[in-house]
C-alpha positions in Angstrom: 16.2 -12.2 2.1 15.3 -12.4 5.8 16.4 -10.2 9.1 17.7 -6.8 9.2 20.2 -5.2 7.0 22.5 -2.1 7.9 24.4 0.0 5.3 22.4 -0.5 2.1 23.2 1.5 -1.1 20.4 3.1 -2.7 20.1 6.0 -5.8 17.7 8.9 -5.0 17.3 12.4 -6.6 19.2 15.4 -4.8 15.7 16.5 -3.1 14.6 13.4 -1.9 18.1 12.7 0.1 17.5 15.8 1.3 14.3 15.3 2.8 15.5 12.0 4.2 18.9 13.3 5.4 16.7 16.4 7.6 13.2 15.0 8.2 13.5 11.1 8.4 11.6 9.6 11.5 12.4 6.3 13.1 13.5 3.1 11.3 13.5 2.6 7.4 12.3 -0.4 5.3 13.1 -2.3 2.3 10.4 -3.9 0.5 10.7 -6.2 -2.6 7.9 -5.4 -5.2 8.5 -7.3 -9.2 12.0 -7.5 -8.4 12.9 -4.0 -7.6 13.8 -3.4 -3.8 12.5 0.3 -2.7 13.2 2.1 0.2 10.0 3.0 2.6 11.1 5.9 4.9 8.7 8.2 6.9 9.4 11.2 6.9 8.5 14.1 9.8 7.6 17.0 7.3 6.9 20.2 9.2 3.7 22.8 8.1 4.5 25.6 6.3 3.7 28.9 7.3 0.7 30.2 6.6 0.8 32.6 4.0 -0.9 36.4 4.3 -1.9 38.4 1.0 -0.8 41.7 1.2 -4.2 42.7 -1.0 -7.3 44.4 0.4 -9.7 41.5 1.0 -13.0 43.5 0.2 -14.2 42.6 -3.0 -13.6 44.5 -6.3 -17.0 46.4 -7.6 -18.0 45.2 -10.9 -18.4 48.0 -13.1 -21.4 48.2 -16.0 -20.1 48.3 -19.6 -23.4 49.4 -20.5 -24.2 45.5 -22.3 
């Protein structure tokens, strides 16, 4: 198999043609590897936001239990 190929079936789970469909970056690649062709896509996955607790950060006392 040589040179470029457009319009190639593949089979993916739901979430990963999801990612692909919203975050793919640039061109995609095909690789051969033991006879199975895979798909190499990179993907432009943005940060999540940084999550705040909602808990007092000082630390709990430690109470004696008289041990």
């Amino acid at each position: 198999m040589a040179g470029r190929l457009k319009n190639v079936c593949f089979a993916c789970s739901p979430d990963a043609l999801k990612t692909l469909c919203e975050h793919r970056e640039g061109d995609s690649g095909l690789i051969e590897r033991d006879g199975v062709l895979c798909l190499v896509a990179v993907c432009d996955i943005p940060e999540p936001e940084a999550f705040e607790s909602a808990w007092d950060e000082r630390p709990l006392p430690i109470e004696s239990h008289g041990f």
